[in-house]
Backbone as numpy.savetxt, mean C-alpha at the origin, in Angstrom:
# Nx Ny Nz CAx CAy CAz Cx Cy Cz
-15.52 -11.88 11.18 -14.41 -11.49 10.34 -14.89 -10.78 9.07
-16.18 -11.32 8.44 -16.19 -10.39 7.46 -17.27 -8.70 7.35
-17.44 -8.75 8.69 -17.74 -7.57 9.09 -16.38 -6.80 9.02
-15.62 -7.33 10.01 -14.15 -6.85 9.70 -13.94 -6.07 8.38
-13.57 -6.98 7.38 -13.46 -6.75 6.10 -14.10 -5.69 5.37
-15.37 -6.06 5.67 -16.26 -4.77 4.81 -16.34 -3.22 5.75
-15.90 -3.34 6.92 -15.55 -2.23 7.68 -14.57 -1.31 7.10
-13.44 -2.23 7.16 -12.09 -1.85 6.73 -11.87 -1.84 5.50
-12.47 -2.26 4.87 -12.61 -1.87 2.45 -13.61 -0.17 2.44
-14.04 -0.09 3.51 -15.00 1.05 3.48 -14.41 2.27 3.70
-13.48 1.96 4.69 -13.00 3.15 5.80 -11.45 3.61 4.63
-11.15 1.87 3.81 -10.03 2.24 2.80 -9.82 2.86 2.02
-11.06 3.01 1.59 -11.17 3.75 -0.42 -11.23 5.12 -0.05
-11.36 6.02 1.19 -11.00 7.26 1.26 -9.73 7.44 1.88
-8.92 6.86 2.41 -7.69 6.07 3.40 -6.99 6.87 1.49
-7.38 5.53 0.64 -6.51 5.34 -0.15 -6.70 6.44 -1.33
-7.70 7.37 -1.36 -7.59 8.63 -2.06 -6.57 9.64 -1.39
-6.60 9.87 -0.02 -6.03 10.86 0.75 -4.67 10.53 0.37
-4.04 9.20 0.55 -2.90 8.79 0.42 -2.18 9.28 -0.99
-3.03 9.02 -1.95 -2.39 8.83 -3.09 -2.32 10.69 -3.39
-3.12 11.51 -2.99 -3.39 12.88 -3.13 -2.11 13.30 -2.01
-1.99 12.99 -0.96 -0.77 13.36 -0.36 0.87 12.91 -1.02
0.47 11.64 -1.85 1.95 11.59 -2.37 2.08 12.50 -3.80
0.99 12.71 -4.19 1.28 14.17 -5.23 1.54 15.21 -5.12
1.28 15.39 -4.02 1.40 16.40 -3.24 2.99 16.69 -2.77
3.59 15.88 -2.49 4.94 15.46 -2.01 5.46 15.12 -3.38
5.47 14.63 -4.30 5.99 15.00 -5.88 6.25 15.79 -6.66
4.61 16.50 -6.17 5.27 18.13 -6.55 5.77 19.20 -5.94
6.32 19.05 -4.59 6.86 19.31 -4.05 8.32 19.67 -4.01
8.48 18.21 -4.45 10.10 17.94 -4.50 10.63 18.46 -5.78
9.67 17.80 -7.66 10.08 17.83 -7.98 9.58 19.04 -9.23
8.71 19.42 -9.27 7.67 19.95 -10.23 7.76 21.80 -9.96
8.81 22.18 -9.78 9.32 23.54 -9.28 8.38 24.56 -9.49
7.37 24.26 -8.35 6.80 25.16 -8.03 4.79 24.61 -8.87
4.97 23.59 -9.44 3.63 23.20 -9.99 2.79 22.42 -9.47
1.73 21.86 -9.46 1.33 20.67 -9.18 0.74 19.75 -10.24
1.82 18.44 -10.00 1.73 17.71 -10.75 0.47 16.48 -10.51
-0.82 16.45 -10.58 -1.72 15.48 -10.17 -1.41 14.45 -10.62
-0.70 13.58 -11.70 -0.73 12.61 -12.13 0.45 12.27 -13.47
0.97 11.52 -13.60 1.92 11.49 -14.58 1.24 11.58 -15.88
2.02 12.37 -16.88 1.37 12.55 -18.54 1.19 11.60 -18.93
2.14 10.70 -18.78 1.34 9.30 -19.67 -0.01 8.92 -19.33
-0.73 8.85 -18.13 -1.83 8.91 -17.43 -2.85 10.07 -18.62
-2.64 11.18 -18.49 -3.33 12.05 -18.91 -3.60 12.39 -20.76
-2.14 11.58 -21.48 -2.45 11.39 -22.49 -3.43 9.99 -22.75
-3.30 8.88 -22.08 -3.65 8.21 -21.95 -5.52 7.95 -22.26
-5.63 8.82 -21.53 -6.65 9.17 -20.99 -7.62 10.15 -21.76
-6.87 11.22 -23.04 -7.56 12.09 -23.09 -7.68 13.21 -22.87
-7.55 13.84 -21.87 -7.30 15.07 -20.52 -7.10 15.20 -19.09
-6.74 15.90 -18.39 -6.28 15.88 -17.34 -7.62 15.23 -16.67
-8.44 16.17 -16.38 -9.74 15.45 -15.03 -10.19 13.86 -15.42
-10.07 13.29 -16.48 -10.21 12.42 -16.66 -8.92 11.74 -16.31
-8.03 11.90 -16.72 -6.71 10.81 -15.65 -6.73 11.29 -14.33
-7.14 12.35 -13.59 -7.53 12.83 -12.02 -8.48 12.07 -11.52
-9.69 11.67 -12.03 -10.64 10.92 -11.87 -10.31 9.39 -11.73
-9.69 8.71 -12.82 -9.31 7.58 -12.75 -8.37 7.05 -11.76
-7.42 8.37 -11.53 -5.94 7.66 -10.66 -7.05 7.72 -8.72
-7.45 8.58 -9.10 -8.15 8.86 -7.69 -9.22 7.87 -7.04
-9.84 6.98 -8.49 -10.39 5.97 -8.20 -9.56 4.37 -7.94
-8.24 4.52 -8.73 -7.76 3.41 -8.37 -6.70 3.46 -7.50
-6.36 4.65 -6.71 -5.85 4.93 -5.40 -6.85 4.56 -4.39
-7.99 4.81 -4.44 -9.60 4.41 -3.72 -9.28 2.96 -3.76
-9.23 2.25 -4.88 -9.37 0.49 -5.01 -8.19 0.43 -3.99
-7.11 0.59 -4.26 -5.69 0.37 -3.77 -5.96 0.58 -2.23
-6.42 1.43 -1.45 -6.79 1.52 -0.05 -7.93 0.41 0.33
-8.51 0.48 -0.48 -9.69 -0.56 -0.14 -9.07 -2.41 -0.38
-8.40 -2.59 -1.23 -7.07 -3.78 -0.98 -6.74 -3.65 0.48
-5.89 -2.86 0.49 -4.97 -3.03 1.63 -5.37 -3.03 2.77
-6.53 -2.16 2.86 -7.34 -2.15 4.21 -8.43 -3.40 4.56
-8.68 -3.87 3.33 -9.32 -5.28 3.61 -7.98 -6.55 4.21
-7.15 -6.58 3.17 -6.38 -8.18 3.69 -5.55 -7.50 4.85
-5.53 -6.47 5.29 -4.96 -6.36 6.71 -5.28 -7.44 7.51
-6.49 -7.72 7.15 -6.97 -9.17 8.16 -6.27 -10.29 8.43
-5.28 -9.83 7.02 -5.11 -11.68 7.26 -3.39 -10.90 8.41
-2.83 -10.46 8.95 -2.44 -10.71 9.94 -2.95 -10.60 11.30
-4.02 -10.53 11.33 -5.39 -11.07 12.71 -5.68 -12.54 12.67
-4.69 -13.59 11.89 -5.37 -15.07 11.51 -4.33 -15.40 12.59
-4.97 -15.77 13.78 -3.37 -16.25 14.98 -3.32 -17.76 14.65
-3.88 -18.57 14.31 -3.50 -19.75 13.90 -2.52 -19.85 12.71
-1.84 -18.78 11.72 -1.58 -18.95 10.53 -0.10 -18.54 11.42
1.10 -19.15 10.69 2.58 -18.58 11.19 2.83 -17.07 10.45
3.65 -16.68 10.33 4.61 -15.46 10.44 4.51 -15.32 9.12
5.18 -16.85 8.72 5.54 -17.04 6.62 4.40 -17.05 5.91
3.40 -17.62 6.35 1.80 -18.22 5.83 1.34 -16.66 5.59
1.09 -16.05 6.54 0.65 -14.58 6.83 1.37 -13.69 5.74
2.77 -13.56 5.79 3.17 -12.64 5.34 3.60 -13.49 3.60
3.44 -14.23 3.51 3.63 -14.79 1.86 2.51 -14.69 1.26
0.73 -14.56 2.25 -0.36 -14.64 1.46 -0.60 -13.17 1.22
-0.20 -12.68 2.49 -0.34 -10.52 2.50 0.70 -10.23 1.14
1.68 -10.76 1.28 2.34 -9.96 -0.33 1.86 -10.98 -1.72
1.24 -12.18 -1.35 0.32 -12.01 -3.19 -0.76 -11.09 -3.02
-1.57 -10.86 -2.04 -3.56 -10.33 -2.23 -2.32 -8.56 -2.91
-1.70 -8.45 -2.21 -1.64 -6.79 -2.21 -0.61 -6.85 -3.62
0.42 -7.72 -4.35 0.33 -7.64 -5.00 -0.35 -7.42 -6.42
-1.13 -8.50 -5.75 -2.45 -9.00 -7.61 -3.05 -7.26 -7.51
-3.45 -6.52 -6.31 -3.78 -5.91 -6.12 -2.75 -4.05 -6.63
-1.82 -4.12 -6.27 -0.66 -2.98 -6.41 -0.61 -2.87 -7.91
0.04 -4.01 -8.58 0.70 -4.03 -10.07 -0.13 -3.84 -10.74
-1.37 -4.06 -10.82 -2.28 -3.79 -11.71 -2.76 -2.24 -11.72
-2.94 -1.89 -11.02 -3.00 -0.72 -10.68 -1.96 0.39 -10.79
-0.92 -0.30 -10.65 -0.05 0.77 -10.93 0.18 0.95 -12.67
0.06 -0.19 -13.24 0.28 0.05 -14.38 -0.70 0.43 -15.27
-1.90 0.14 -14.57 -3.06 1.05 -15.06 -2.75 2.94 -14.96
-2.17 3.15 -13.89 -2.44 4.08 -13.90 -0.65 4.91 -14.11
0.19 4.36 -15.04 1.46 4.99 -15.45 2.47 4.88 -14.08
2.10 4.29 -13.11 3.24 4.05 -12.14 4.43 3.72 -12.59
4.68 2.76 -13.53 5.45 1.79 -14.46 5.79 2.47 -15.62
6.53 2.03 -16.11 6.63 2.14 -17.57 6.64 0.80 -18.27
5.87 0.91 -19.20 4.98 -0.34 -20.29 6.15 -0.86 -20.70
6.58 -1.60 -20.02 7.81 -2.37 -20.74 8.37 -3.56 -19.58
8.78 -4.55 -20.20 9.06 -5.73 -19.68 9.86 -5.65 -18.32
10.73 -4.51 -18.67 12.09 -3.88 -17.63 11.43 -2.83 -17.12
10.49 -2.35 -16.85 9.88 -1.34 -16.21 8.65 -1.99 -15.18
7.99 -3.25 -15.42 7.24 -3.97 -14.62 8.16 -4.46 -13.51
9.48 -5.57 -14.23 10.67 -5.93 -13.27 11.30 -4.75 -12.11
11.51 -3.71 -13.26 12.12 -2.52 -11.84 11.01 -2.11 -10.64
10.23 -2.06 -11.32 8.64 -1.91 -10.23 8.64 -3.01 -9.25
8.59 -3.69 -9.49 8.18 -5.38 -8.89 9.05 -5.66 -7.76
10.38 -5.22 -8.23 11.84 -5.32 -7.62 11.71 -4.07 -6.50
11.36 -2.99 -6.68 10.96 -1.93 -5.48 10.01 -2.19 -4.71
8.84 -2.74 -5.59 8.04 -2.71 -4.45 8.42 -3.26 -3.48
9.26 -4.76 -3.88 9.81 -6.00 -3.12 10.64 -5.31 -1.80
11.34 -4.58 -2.33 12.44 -3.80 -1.47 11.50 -2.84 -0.19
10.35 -1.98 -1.07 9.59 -1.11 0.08 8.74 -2.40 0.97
8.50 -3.59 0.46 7.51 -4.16 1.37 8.68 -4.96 1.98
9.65 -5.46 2.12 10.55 -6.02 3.03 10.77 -4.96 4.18
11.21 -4.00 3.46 11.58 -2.77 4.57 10.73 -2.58 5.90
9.25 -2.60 5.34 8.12 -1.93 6.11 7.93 -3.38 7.07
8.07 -4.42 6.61 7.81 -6.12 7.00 9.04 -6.68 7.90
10.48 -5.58 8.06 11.06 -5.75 8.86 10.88 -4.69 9.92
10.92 -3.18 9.76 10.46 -2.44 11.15 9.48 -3.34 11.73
7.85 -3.26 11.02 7.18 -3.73 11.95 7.54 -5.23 12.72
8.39 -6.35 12.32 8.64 -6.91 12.89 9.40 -6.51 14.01
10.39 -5.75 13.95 10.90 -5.64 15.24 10.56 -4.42 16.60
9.11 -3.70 15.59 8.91 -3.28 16.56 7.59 -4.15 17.21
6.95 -5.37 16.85 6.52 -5.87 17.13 7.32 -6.70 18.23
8.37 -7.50 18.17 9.35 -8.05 18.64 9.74 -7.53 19.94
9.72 -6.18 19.70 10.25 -5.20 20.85 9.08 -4.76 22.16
8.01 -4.42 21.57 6.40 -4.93 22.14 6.25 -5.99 23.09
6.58 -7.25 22.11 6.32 -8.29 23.15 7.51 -8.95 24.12
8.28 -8.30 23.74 9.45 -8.34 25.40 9.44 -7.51 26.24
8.96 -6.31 25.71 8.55 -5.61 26.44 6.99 -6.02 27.86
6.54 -6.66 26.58 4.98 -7.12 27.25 5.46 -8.58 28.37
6.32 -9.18 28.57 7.09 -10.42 28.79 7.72 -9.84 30.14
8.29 -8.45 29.70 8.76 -7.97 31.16 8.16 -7.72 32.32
6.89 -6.97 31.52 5.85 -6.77 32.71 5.18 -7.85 33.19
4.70 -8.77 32.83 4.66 -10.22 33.22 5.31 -10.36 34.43
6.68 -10.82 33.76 8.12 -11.15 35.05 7.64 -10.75 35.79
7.44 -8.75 35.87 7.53 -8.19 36.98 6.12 -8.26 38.02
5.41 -8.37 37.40 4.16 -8.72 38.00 3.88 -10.10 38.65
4.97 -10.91 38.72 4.83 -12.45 38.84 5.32 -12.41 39.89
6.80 -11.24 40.25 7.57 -11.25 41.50 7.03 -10.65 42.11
């Protein structure tokens, strides 16, 4: 398992640059008419200058893939239930998300700007935690059928 782990923290931190460079990409897209926006200003005042908040967000988009791609594991634990699994996957990737985001201007520095964050993420990780359930769900009746049919 912890070959696992250090496989998958390895293969993450470029996982999680590409990612975060494709959703800027798609930001400025939508919203930056016609610019590209690498990183929010608060980031870049923050910071000093632009390559230096480019540098930083790009490294903790890197951390952020390398999170997520490590505790993937823990839904490979088949002894652990459904709740165990998915209550320990949303603290690691929490402790992991919020910090990061607010390191890097995801948020806005304010009591009601952590809550509205916290409250979305809640909403995007239910969302993603119900497809894959049911297409997991759908998988294994599927996998149940062929069984049957192989039995008759």
């Amino acid at each position: 398992m912890k070959k696992k782990i250090i496989l998958r923290s390895i293969l993450g931190f470029p996982i999680g640059i590409t990612i975060g460079y494709l959703i800027t990409i798609v930001i400025s897209l939508v919203w930056a008419n016609g610019f590209y926006l690498p990183c929010v200003p608060e980031l870049i005042y923050s910071m000093g200058n632009e390559i230096n908040a480019v540098v930083l967000q790009a490294l903790l988009c890197g951390v952020l893939g390398t999170g997520f791609a490590a505790s993937s594991i823990i839904w490979e634990i088949e002894n652990w239930s459904i709740i165990k699994q998915t209550g320990i996957y949303f603290i690691v990737i929490s402790i992991i998300m919020l910090p990061i985001a607010y390191f890097a201007y995801w948020m806005e520095h304010s009591i009601v700007g952590i809550f509205s964050y916290f409250g979305i993420f809640i909403l995007i990780f239910a969302f993603i935690w119900i497809i894959r359930f049911v297409i997991g769900k759908h998988n294994v009746r599927r996998m149940n059928e062929s069984l049957h049919n192989v039995k008759d």
